[in-house]
N, CA, C and O atoms as a printed pandas DataFrame, in Angstrom:
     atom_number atom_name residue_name chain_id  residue_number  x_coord  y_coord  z_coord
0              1         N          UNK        A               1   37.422   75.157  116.741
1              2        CA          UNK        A               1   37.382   73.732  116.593
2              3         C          UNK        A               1   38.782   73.185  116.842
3              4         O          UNK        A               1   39.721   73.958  116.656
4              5         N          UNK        A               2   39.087   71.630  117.341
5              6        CA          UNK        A               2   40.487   71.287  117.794
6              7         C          UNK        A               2   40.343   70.123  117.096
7              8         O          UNK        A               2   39.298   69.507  117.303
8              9         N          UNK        A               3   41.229   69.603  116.221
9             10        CA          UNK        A               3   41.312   68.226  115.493
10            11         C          UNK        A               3   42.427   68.020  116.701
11            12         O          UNK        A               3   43.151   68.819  117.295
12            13         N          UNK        A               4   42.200   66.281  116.816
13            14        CA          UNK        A               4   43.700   65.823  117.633
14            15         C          UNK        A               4   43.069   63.689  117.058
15            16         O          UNK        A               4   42.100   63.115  116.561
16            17         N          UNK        A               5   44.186   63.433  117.501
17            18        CA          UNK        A               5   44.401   61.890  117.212
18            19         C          UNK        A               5   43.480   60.865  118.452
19            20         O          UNK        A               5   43.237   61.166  119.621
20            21         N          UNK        A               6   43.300   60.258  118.093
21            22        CA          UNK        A               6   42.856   59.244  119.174
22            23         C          UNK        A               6   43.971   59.587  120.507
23            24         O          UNK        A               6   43.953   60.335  121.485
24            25         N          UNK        A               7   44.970   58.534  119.901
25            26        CA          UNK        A               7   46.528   59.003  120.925
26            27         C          UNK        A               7   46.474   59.588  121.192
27            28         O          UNK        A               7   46.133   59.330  122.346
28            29         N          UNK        A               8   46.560   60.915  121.074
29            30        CA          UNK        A               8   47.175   62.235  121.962
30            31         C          UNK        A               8   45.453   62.306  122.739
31            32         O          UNK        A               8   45.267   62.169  123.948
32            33         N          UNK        A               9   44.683   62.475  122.022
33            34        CA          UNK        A               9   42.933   62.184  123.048
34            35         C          UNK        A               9   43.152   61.876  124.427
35            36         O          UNK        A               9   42.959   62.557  125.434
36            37         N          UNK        A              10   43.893   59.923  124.174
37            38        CA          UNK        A              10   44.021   59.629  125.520
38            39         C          UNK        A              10   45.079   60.069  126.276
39            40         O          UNK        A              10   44.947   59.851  127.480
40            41         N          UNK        A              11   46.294   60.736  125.867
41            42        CA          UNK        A              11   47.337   61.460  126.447
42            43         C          UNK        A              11   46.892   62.633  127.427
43            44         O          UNK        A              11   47.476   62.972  128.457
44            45         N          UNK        A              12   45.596   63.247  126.821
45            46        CA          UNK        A              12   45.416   64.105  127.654
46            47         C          UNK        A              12   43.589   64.658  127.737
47            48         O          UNK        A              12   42.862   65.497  127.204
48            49         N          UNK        A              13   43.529   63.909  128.439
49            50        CA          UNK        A              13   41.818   63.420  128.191
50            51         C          UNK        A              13   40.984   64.891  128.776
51            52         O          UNK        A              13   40.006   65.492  128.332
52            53         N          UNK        A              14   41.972   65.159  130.109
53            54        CA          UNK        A              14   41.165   65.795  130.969
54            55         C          UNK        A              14   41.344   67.328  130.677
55            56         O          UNK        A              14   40.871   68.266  131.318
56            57         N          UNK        A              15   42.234   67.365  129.425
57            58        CA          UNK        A              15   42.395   69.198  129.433
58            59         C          UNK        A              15   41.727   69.321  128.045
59            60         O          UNK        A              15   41.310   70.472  127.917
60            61         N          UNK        A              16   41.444   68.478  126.843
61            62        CA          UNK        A              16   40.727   68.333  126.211
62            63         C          UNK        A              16   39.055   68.400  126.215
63            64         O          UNK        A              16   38.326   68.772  125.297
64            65         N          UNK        A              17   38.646   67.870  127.677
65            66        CA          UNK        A              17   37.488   68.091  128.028
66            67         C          UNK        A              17   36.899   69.510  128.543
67            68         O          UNK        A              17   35.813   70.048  128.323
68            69         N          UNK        A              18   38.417   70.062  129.584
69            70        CA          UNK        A              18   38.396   71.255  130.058
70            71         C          UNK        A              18   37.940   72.254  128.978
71            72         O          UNK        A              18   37.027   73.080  129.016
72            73         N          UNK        A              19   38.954   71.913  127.856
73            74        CA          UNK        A              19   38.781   73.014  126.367
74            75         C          UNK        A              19   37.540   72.949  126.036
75            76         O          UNK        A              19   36.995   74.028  125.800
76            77         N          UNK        A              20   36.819   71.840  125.932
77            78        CA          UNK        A              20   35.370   71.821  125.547
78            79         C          UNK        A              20   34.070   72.479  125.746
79            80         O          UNK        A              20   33.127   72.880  125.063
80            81         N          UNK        A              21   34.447   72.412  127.035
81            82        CA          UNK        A              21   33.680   72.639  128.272
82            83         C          UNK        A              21   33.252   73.913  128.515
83            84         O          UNK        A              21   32.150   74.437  128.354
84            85         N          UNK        A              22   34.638   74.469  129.065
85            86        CA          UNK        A              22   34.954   76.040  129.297
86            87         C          UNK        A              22   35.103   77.111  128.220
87            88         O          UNK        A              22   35.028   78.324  128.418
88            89         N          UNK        A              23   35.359   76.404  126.863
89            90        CA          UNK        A              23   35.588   77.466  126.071
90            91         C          UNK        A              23   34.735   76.983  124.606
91            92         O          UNK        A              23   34.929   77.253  123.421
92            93         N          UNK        A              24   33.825   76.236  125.236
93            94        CA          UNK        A              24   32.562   75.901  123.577
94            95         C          UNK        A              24   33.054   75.804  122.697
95            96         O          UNK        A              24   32.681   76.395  121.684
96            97         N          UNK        A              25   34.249   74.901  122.741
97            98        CA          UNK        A              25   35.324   74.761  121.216
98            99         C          UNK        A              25   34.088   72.805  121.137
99           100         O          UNK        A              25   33.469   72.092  121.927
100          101         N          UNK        A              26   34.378   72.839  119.849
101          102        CA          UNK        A              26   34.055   71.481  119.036
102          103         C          UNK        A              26   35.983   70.302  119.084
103          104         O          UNK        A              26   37.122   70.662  118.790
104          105         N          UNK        A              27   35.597   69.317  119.446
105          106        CA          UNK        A              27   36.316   68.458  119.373
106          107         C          UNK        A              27   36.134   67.368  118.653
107          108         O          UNK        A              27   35.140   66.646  118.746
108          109         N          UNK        A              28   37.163   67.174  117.834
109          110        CA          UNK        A              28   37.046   66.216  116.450
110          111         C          UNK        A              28   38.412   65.662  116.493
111          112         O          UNK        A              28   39.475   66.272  116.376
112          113         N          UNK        A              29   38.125   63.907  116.754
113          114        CA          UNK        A              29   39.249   63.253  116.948
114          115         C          UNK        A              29   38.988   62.094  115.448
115          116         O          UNK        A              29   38.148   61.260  115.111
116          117         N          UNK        A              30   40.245   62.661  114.894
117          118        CA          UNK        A              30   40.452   61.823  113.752
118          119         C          UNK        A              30   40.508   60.409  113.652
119          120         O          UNK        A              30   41.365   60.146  114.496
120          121         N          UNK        A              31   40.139   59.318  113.156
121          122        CA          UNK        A              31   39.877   57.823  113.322
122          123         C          UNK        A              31   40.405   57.300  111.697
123          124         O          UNK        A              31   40.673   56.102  111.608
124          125         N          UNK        A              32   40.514   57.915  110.787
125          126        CA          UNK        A              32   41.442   57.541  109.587
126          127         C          UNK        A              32   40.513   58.249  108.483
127          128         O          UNK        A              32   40.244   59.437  108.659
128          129         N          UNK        A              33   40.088   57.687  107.532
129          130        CA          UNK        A              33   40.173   58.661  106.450
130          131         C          UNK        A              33   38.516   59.123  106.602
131          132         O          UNK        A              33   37.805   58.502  107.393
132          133         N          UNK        A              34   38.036   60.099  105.901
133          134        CA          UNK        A              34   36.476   60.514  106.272
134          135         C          UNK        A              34   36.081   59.660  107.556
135          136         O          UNK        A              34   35.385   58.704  107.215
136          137         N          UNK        A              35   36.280   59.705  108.745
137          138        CA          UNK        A              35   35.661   58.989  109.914
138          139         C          UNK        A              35   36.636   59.440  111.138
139          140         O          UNK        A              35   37.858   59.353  111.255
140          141         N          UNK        A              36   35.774   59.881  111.884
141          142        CA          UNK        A              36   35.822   60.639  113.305
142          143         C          UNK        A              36   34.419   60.532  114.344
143          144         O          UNK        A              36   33.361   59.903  114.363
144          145         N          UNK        A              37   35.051   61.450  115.089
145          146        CA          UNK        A              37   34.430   61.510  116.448
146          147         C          UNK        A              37   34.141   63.013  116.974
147          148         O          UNK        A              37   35.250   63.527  117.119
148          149         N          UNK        A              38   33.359   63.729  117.244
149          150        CA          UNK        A              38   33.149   64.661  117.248
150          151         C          UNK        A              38   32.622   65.158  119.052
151          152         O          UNK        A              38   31.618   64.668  119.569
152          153         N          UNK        A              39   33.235   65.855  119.544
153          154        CA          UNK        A              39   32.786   65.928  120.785
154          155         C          UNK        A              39   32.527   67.264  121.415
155          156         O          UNK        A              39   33.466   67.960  121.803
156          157         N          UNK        A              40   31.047   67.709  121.547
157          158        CA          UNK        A              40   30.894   69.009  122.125
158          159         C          UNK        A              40   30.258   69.079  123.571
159          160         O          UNK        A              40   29.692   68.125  124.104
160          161         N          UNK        A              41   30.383   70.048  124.011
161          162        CA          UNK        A              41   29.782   70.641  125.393
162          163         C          UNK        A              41   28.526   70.160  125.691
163          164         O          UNK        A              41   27.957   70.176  124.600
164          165         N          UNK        A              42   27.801   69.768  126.461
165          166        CA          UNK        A              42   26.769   69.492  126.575
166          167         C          UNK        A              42   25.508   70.315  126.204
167          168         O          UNK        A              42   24.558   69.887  125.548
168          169         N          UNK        A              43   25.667   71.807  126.826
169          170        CA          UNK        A              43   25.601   72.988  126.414
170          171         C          UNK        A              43   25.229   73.000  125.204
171          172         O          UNK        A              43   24.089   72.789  124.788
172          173         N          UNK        A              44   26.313   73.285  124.507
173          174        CA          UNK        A              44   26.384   73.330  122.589
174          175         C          UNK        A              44   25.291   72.323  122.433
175          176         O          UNK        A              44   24.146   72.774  122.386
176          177         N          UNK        A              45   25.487   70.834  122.331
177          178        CA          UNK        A              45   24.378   70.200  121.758
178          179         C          UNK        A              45   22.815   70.596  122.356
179          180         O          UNK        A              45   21.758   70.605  121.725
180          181         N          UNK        A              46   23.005   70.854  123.507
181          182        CA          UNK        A              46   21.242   71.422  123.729
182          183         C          UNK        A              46   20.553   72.207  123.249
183          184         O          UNK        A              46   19.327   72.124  123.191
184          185         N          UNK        A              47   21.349   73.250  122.753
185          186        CA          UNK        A              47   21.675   74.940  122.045
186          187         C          UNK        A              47   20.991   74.131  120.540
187          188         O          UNK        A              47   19.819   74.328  120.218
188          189         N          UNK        A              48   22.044   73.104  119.618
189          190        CA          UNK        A              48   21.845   72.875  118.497
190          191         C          UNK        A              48   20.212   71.538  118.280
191          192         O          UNK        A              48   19.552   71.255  117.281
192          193         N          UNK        A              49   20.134   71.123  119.520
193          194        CA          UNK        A              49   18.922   70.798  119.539
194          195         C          UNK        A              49   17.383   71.302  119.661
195          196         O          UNK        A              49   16.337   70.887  119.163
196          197         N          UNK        A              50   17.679   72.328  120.497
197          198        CA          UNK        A              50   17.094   73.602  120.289
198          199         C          UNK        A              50   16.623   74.004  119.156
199          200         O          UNK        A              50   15.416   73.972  118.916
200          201         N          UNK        A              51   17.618   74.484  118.216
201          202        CA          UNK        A              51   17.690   75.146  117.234
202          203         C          UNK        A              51   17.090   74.113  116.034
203          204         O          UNK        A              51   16.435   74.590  115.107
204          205         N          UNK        A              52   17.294   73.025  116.100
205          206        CA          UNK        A              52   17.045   72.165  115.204
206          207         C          UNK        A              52   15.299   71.776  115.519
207          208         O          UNK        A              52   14.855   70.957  114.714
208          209         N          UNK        A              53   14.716   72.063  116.137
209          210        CA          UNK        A              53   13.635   71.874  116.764
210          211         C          UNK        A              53   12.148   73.017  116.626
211          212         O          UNK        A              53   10.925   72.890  116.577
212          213         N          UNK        A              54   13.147   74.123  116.605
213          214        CA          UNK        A              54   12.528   75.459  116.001
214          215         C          UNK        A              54   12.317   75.820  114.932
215          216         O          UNK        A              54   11.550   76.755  114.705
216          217         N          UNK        A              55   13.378   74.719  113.385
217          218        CA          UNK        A              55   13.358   75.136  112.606
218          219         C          UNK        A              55   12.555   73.861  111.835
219          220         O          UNK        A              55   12.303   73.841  110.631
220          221         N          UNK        A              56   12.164   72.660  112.938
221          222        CA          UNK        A              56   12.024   71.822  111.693
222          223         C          UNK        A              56    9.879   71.807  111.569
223          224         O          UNK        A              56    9.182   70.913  111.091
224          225         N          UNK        A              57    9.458   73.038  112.152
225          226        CA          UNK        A              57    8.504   73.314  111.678
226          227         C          UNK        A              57    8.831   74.382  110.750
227          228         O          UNK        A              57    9.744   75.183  110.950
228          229         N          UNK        A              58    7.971   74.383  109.598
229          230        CA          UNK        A              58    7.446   75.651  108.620
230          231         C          UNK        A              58    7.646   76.418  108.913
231          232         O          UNK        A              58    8.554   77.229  108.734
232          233         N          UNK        A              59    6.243   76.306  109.837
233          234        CA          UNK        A              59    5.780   77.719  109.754
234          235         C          UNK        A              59    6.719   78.401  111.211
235          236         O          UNK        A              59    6.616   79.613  111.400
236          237         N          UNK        A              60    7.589   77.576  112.163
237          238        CA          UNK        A              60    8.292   78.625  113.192
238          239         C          UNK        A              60    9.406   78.539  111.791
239          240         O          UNK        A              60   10.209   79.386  112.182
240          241         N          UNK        A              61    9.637   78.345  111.228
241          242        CA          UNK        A              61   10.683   78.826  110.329
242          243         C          UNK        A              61   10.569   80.071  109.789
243          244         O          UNK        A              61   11.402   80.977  109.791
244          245         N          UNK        A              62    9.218   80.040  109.220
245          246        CA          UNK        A              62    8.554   81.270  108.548
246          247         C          UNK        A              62    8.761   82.527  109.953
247          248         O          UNK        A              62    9.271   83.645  109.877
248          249         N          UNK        A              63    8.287   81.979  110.908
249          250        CA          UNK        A              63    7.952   83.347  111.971
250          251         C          UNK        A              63    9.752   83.439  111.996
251          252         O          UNK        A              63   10.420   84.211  111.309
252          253         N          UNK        A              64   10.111   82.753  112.666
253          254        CA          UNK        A              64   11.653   83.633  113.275
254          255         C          UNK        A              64   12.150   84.055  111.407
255          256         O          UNK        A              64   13.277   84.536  111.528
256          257         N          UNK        A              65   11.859   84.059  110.205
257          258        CA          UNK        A              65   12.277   84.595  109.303
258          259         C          UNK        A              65   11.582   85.870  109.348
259          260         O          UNK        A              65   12.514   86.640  109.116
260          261         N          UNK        A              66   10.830   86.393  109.457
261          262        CA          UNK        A              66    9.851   87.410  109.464
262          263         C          UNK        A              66   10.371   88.330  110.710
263          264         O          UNK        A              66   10.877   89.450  110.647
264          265         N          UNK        A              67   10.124   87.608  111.747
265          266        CA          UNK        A              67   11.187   88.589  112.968
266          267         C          UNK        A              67   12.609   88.652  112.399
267          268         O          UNK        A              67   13.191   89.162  113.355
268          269         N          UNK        A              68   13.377   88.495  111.624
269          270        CA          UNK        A              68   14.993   88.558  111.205
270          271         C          UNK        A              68   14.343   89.855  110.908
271          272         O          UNK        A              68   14.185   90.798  111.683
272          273         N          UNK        A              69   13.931   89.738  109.454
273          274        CA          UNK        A              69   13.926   91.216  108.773
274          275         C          UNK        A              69   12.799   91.825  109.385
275          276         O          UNK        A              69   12.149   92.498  108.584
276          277         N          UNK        A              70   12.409   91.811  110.402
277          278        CA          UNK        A              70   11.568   92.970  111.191
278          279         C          UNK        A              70   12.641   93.753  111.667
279          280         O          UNK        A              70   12.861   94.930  111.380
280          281         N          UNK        A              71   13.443   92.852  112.586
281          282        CA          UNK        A              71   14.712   93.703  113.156
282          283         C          UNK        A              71   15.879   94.150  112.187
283          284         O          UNK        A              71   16.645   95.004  112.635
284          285         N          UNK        A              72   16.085   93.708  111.009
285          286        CA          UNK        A              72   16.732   94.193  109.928
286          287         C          UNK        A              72   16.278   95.719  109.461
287          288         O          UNK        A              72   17.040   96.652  109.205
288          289         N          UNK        A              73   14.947   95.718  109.423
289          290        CA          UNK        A              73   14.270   96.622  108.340
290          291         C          UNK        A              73   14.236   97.738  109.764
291          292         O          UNK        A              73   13.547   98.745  109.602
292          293         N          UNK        A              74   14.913   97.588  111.057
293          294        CA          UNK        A              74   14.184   98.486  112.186
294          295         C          UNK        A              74   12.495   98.788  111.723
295          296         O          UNK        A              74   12.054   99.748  111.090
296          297         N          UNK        A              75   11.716   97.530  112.322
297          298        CA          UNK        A              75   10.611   97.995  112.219
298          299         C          UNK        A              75    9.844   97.239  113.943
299          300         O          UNK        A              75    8.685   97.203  114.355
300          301         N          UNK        A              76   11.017   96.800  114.475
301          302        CA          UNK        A              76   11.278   96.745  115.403
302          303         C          UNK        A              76   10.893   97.545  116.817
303          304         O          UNK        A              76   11.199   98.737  116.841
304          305         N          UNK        A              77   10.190   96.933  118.100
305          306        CA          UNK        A              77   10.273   97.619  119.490
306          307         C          UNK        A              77   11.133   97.493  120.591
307          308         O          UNK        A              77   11.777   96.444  120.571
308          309         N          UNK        A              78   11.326   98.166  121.462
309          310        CA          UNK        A              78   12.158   97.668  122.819
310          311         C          UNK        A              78   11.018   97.340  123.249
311          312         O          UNK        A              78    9.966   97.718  122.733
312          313         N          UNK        A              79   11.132   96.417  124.488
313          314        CA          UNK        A              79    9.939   96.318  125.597
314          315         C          UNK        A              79   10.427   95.742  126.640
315          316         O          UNK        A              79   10.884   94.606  126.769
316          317         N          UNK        A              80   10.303   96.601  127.393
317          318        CA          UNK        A              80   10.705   96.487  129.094
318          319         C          UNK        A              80    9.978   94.856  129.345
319          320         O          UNK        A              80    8.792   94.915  129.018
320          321         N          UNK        A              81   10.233   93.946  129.658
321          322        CA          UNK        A              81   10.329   92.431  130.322
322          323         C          UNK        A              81    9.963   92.453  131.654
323          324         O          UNK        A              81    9.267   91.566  132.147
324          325         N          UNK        A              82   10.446   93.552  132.368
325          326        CA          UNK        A              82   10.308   93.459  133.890
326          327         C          UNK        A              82    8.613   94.539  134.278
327          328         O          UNK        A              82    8.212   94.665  135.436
């Protein structure tokens, strides 16, 4: 994660974005006391939309909990895909 100021933000807009971008860091530009700006990869937010989407049913909550400790407990298969 990179905290930086508004100021320095616009000082250097385009290597800040680069960092974002290329290296899935979170960007959080401070605006004064509890209040900011938060800026991620496009990537990242699709990823956390994703994820937020899978979990806000039950019952896929329940299943990908059940597959955790399947693969925890090795009770687990390989299976060839191709």
């Amino acid at each position: 994660m990179i905290t930086t100021t508004l100021s320095d933000f616009r000082k250097d807009i385009k290597n800040y974005f680069d960092r974002v971008t290329q290296n899935f860091e979170t960007l959080i530009i401070n605006r004064g006391k509890d209040n900011g700006v938060v800026i991620m990869s496009q990537r990242e937010y699709n990823s956390l939309q994703a994820t937020q989407h899978e979990l806000s049913s039950r019952e896929n909550e329940r299943r990908l909990d059940a597959a955790i400790e399947k693969l925890k407990s090795g009770n687990s298969e390989i299976r060839n895909l191709c």
